[in-house]
HTML snippet that shows the backbone in 3Dmol.js (N, CA, C, O; Angstrom):
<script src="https://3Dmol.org/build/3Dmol-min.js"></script>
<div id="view" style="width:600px;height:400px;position:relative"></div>
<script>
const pdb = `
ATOM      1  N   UNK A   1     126.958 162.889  92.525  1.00  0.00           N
ATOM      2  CA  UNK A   1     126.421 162.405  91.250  1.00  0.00           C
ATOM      3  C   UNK A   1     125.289 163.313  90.787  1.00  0.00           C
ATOM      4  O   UNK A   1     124.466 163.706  91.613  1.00  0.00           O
ATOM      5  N   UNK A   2     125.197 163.707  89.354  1.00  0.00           N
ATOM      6  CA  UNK A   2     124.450 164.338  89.100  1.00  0.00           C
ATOM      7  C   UNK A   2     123.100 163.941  88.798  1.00  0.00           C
ATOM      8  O   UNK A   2     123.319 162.884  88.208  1.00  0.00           O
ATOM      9  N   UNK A   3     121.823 164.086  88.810  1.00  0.00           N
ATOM     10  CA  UNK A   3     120.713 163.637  88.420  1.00  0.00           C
ATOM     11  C   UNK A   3     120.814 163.353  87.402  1.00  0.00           C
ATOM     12  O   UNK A   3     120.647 162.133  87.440  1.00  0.00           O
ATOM     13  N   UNK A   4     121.051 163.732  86.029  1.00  0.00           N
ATOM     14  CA  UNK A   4     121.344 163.065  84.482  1.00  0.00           C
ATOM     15  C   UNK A   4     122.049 162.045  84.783  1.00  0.00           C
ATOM     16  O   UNK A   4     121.365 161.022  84.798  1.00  0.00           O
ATOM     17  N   UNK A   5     123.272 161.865  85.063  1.00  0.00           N
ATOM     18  CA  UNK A   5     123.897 160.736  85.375  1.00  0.00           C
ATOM     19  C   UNK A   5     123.059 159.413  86.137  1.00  0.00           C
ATOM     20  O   UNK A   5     123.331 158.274  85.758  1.00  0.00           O
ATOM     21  N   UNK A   6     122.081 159.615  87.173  1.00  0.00           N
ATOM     22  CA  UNK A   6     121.445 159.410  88.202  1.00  0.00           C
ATOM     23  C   UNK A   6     120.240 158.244  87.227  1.00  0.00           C
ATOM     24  O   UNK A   6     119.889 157.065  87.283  1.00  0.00           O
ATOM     25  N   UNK A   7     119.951 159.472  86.381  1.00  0.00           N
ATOM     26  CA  UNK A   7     118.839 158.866  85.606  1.00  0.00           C
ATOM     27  C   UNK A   7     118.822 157.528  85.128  1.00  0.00           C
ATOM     28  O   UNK A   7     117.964 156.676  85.360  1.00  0.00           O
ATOM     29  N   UNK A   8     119.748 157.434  84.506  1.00  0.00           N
ATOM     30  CA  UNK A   8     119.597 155.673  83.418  1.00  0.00           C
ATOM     31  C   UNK A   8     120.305 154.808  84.286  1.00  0.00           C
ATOM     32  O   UNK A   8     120.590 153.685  83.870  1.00  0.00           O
ATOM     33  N   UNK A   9     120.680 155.208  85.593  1.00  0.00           N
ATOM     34  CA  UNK A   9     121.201 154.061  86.628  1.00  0.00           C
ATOM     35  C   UNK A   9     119.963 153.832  87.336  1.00  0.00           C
ATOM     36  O   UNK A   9     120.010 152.749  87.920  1.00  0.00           O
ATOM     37  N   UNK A  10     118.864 154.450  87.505  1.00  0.00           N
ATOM     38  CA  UNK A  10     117.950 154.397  88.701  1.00  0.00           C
ATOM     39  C   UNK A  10     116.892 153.488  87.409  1.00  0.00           C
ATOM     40  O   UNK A  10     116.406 152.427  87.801  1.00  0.00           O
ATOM     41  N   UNK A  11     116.656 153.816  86.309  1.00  0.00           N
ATOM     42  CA  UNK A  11     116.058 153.240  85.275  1.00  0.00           C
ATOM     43  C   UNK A  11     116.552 151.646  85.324  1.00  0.00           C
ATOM     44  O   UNK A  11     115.767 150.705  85.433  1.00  0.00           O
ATOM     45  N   UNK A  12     117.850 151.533  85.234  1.00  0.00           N
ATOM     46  CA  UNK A  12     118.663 150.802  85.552  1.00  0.00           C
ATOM     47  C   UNK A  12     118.003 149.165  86.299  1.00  0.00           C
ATOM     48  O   UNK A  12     117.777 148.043  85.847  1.00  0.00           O
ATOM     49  N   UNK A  13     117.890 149.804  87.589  1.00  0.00           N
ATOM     50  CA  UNK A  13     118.105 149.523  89.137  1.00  0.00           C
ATOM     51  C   UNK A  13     116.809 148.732  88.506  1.00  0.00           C
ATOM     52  O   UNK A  13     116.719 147.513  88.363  1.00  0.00           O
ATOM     53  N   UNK A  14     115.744 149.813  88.135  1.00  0.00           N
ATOM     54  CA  UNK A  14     114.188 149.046  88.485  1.00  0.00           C
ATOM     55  C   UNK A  14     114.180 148.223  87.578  1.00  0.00           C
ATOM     56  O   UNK A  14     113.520 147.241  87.919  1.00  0.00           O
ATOM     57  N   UNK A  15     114.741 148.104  86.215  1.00  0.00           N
ATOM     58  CA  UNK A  15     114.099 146.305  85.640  1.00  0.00           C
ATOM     59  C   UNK A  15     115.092 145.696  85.598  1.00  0.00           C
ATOM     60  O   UNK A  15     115.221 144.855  84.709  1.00  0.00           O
ATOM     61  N   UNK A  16     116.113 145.912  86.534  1.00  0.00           N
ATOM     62  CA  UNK A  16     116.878 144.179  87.227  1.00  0.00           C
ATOM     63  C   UNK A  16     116.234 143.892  88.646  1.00  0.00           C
ATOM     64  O   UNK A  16     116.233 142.744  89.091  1.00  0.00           O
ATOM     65  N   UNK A  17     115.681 144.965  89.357  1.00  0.00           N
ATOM     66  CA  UNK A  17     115.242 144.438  90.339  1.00  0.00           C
ATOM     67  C   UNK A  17     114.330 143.433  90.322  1.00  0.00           C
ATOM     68  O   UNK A  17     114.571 142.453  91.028  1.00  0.00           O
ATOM     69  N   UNK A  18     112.951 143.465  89.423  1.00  0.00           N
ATOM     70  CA  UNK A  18     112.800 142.109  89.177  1.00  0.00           C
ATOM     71  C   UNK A  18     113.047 140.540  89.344  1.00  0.00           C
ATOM     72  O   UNK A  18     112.718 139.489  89.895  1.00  0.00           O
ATOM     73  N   UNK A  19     114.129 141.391  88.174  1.00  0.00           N
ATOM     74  CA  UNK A  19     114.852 140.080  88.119  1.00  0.00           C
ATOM     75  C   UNK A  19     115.555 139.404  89.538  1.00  0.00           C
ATOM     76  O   UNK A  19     115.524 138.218  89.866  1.00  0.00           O
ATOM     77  N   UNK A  20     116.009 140.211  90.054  1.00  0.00           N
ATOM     78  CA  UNK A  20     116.872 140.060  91.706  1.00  0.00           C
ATOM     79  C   UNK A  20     115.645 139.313  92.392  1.00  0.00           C
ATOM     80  O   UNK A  20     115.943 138.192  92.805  1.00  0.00           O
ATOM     81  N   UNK A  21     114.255 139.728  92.608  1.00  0.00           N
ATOM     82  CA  UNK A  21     113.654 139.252  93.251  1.00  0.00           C
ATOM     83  C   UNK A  21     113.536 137.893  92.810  1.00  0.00           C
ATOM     84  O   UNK A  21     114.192 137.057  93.432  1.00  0.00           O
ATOM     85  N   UNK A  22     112.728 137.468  91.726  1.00  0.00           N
ATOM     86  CA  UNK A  22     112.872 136.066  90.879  1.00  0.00           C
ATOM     87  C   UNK A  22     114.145 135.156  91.201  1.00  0.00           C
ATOM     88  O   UNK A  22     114.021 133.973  91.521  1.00  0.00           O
ATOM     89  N   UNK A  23     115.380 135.801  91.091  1.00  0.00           N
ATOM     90  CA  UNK A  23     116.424 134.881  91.474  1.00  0.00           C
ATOM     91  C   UNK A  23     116.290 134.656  92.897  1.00  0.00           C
ATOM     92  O   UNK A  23     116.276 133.537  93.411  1.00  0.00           O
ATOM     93  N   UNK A  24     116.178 135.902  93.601  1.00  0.00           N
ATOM     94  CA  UNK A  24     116.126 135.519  95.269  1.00  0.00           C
ATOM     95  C   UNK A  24     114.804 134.621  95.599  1.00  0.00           C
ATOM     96  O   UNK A  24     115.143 133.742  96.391  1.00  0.00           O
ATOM     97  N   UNK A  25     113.655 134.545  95.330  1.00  0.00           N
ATOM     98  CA  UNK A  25     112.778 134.328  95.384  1.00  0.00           C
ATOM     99  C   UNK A  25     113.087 131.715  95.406  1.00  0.00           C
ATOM    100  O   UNK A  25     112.863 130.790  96.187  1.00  0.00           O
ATOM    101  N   UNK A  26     113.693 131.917  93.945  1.00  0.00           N
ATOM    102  CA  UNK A  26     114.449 130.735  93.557  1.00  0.00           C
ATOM    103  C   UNK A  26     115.511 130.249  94.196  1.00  0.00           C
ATOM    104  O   UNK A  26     115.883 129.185  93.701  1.00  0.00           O
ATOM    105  N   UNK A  27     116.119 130.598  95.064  1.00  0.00           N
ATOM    106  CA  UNK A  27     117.378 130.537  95.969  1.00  0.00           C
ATOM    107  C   UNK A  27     117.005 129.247  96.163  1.00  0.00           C
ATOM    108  O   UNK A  27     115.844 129.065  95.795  1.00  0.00           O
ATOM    109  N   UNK A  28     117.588 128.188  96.641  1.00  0.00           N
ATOM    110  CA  UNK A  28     117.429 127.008  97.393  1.00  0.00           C
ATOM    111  C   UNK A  28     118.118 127.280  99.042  1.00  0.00           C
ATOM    112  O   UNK A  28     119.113 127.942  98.748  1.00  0.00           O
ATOM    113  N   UNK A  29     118.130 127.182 100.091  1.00  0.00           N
ATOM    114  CA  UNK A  29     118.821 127.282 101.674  1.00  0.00           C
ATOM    115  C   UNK A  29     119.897 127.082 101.493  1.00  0.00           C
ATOM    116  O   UNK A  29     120.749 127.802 102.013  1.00  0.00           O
ATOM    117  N   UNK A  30     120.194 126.129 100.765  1.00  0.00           N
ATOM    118  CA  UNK A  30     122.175 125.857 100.753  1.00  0.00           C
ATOM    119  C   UNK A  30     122.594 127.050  99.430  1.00  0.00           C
ATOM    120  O   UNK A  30     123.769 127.417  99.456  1.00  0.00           O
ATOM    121  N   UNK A  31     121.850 127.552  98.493  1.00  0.00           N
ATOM    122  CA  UNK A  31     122.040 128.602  97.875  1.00  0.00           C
ATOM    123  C   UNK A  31     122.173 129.900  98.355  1.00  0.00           C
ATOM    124  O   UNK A  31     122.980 130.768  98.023  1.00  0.00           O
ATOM    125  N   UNK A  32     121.195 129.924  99.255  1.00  0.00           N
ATOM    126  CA  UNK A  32     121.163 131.002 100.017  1.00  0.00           C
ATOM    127  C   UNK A  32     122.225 131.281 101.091  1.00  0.00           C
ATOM    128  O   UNK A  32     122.682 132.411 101.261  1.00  0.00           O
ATOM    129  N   UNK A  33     122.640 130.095 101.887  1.00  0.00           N
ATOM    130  CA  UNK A  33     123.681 129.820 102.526  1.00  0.00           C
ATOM    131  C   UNK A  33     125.095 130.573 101.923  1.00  0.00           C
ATOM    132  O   UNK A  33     125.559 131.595 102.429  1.00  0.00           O
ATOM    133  N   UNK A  34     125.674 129.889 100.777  1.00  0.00           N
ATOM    134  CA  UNK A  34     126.364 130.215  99.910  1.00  0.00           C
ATOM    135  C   UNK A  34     126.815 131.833  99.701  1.00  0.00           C
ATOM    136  O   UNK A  34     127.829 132.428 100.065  1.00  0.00           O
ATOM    137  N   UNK A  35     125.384 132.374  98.810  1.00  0.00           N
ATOM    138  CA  UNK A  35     125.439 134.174  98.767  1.00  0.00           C
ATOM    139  C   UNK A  35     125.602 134.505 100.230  1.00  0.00           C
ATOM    140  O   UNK A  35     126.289 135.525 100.192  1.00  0.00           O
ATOM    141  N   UNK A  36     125.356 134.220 101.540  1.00  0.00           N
ATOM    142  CA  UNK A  36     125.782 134.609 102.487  1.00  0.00           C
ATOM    143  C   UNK A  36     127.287 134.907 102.775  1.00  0.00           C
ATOM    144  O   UNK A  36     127.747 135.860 103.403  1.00  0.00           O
ATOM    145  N   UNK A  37     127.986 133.822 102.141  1.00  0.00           N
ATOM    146  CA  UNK A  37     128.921 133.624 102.978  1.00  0.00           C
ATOM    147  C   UNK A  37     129.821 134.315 101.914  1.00  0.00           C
ATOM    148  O   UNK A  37     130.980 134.464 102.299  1.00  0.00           O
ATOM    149  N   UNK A  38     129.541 134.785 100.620  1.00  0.00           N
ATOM    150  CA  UNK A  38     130.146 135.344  99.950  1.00  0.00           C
ATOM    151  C   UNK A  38     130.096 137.052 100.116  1.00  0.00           C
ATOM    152  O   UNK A  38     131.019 137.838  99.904  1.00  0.00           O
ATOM    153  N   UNK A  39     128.490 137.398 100.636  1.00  0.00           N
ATOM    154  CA  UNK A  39     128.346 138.281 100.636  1.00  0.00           C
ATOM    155  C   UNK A  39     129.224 139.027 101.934  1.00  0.00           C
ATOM    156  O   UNK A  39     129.686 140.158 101.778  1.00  0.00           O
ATOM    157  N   UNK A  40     129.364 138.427 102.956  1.00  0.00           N
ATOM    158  CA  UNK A  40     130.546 138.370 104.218  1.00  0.00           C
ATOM    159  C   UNK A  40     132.024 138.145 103.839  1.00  0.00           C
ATOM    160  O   UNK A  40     132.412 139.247 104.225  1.00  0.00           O
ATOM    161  N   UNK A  41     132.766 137.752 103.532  1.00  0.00           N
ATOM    162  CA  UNK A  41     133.799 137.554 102.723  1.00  0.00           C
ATOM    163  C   UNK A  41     134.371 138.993 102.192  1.00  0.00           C
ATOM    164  O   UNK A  41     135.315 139.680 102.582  1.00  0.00           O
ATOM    165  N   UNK A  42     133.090 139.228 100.787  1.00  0.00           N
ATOM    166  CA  UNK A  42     132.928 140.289  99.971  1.00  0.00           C
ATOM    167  C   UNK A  42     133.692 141.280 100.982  1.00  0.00           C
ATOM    168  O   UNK A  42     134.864 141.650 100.917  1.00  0.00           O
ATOM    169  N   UNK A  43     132.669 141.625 101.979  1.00  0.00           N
ATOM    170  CA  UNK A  43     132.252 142.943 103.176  1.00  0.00           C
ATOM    171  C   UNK A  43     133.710 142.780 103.982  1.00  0.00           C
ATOM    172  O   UNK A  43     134.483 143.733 104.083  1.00  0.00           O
ATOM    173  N   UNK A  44     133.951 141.656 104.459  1.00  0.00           N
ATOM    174  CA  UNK A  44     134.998 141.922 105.326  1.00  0.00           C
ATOM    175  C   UNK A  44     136.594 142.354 104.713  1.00  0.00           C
ATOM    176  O   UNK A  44     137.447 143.017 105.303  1.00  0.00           O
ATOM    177  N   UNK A  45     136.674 141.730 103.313  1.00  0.00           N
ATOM    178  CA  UNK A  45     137.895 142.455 102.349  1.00  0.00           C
ATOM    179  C   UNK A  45     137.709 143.645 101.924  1.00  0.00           C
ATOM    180  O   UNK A  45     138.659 144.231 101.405  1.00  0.00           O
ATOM    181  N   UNK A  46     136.714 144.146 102.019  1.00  0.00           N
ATOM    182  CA  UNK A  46     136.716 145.532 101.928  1.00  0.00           C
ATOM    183  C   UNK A  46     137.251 146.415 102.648  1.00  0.00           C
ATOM    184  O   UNK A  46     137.904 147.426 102.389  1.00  0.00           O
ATOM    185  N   UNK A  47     136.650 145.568 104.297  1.00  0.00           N
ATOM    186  CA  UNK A  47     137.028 146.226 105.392  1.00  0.00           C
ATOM    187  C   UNK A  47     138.594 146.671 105.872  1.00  0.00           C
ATOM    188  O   UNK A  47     139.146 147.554 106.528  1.00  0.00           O
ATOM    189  N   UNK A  48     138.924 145.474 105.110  1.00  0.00           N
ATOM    190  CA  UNK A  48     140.509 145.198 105.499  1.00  0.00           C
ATOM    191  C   UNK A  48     140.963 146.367 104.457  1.00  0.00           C
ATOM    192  O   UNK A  48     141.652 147.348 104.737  1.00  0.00           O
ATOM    193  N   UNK A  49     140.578 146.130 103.570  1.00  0.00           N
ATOM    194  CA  UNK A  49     141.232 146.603 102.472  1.00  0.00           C
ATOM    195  C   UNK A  49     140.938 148.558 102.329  1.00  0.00           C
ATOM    196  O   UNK A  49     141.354 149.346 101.479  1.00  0.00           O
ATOM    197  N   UNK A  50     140.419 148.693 103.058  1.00  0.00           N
ATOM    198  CA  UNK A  50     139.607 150.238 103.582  1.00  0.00           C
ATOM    199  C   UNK A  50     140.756 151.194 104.637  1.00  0.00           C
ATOM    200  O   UNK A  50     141.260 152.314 104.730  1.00  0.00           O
ATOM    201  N   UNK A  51     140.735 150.162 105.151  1.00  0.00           N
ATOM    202  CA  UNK A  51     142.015 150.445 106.526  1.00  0.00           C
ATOM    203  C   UNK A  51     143.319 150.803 105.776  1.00  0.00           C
ATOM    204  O   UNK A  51     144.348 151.046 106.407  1.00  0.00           O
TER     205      UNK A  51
END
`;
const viewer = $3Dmol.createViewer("view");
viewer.addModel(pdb, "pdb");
viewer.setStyle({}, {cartoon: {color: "spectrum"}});
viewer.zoomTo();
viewer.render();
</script>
């Protein structure tokens, strides 16, 4: 990837991160629970799907 390209994604990145924190921050445990188990799911069909 080129740095121009690089640029307005990394611009990007920093004012949703924010936001990411605020939502994570707001999570409830069974919310959090939840993005876990999606975020595993996500990862392991990849895995499969990689192979």
């Amino acid at each position: 990837m080129s740095p121009f390209l690089a640029m307005p994604f990394y611009s990007y990145m920093r004012t949703y991160k924010r936001y990411a924190f605020e939502f994570w921050e707001n999570l409830s445990p069974a919310q959090y629970g939840m993005v876990l188990v999606v975020v595993f799911v996500l990862g392991y069909l990849m895995m499969k799907s990689a192979r």
